[in-house]
C-alpha positions as CSV (number, residue, x, y, z in Angstrom):
1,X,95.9,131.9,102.7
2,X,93.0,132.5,100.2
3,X,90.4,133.1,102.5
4,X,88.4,130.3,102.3
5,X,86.3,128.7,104.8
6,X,87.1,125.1,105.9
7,X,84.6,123.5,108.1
8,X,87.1,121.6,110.6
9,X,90.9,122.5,111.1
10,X,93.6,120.4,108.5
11,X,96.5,118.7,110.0
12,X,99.2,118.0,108.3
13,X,102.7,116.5,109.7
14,X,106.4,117.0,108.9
15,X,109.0,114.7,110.0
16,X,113.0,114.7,110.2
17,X,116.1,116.3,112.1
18,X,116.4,118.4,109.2
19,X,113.9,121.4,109.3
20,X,114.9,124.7,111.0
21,X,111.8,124.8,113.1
22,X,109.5,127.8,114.6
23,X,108.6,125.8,117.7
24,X,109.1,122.2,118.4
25,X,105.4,120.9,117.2
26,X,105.8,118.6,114.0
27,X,102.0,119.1,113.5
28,X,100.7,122.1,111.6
29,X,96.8,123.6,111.4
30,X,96.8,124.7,107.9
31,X,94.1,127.8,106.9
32,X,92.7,126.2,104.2
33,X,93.0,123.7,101.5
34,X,94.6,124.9,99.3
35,X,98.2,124.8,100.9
36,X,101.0,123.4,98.6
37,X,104.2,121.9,99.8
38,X,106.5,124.8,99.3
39,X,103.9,126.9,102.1
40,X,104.0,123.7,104.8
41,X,107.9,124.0,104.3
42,X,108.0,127.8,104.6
43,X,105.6,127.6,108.2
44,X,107.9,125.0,109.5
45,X,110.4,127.8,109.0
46,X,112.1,125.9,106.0
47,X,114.8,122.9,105.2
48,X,118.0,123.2,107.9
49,X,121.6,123.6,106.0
50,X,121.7,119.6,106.6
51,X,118.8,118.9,104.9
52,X,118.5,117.1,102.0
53,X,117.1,118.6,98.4
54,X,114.3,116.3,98.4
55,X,111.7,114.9,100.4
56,X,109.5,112.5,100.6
57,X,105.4,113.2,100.8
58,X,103.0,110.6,101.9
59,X,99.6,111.6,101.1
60,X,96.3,109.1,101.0
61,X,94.1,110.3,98.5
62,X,90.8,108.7,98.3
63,X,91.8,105.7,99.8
64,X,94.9,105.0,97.9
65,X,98.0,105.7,99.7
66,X,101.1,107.2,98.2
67,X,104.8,108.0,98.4
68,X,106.0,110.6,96.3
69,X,109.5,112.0,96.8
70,X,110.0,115.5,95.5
71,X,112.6,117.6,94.5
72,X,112.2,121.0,96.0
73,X,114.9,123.3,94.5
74,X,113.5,122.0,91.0
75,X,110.4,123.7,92.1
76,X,111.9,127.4,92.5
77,X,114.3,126.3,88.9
78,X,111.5,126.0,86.6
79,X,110.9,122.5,87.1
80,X,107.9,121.3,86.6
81,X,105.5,123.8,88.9
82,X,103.1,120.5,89.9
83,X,105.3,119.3,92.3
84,X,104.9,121.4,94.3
85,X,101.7,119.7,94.8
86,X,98.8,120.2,97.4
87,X,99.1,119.1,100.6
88,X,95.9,117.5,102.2
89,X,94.9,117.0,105.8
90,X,96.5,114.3,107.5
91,X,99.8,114.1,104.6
92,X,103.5,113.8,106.3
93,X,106.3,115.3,105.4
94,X,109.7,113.4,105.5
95,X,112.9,115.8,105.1
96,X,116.1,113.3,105.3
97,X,119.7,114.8,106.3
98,X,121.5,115.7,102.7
99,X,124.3,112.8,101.8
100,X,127.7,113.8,103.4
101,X,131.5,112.8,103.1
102,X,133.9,113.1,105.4
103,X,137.6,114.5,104.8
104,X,140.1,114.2,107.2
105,X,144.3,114.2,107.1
106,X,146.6,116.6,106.4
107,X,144.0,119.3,105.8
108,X,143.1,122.7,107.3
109,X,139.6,121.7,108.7
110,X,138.5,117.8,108.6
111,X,135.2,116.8,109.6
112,X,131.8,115.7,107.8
113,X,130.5,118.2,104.6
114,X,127.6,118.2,102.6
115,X,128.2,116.1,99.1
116,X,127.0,117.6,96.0
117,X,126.2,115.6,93.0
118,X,129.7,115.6,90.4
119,X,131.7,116.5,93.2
120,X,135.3,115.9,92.5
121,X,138.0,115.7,95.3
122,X,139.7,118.9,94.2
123,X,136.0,120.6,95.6
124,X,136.0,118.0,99.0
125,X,139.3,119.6,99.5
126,X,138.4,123.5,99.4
127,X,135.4,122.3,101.5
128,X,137.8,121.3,104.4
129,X,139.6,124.7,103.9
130,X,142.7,123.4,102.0
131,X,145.7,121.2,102.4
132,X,148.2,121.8,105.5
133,X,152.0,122.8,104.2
134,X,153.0,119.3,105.3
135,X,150.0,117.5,102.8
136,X,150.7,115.5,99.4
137,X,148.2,116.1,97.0
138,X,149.4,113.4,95.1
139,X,148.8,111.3,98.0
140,X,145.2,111.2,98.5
141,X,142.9,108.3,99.3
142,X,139.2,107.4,99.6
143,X,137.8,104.9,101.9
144,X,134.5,103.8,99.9
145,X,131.5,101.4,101.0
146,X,131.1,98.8,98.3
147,X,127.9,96.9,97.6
148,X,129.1,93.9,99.9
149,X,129.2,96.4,102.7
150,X,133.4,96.4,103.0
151,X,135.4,99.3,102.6
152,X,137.7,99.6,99.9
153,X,141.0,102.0,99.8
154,X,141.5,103.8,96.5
155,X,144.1,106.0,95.3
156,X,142.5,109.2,94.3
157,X,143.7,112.5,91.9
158,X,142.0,115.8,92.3
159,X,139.7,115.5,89.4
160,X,138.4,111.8,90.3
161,X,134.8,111.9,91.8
162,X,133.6,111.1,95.3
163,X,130.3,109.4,96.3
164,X,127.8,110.2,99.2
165,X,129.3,108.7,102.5
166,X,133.1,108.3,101.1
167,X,136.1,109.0,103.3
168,X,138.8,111.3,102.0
169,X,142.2,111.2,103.4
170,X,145.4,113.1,102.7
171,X,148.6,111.6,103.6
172,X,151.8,113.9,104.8
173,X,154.4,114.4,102.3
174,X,157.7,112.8,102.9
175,X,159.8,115.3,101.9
């Protein structure tokens, strides 16, 4: 890294399904220490296709423990560059799965896809490769968790948005 000297080795731990990993260990010897998060990342052999955009650092800095959660593409987008803050011996990084939906129906491809903030249902659609020839887009539902924990069934348009864990169905056309 810099060169520096450090008198004993600097441990640092990342956590979560969701890091493409060089080996299975989820402890890392770091040269020196001055290491920032976006180097810990990059020797874990970076954040999986299913990973989420943030994650969440626990550090303990002079006693006082802390959660921070950081956003890393904000880091490479000219966000503010001190997030991507130094990582100290014995810090562990959490990397959560990214929020999905899941699509299903009279389209070409259903399953689970990544969600994306302002997504519509026009975009959840082209993710699941289209509508079959027997599909009505004017048919389209959304099964959606509500804050008492039930599922509600909405009629949904192409341009109405979808929400992290919703489930979109298209029905089959009559005619």
């Amino acid at each position: 890294m810099n060169g520096m000297k450090v008198p004993h080795d600097i441990y640092v731990h990342i956590a979560g399904s969701d890091i493409v990993r060089v080996d299975p260990q989820t402890f890392y010897v770091l040269e020196d220490n001055a290491t920032r998060l976006t180097d810990v990342l990059t020797l874990a052999g970076g954040i999986s296709a299913s990973g989420a955009d943030t994650v969440t650092v626990l550090t303990n800095r002079n006693g006082k423990p802390e959660r921070r959660i950081v956003d890393v593409p904000s880091i490479f987008q000219g966000g503010d560059p001190a997030t991507n803050m130094q990582i100290e011996n014995g810090d562990t990084i959490f990397v959560e799965r990214a929020p999905v939906f899941y699509i299903y129906g009279e389209v070409q491809r259903a399953g689970a896809y990544r969600w994306e903030p302002n997504m519509i249902v026009m975009q959840a659609l082209s993710l699941g490769s289209g509508l079959t020839p027997r599909a009505s887009a004017r048919n389209i539902g959304i099964h959606r968790r509500m804050p008492d924990g039930k599922f509600a069934k909405l009629d949904a348009k192409l341009t109405d948005p979808i929400q992290a864990d919703d489930i979109v169905f298209v029905r089959e056309s009559l005619f």
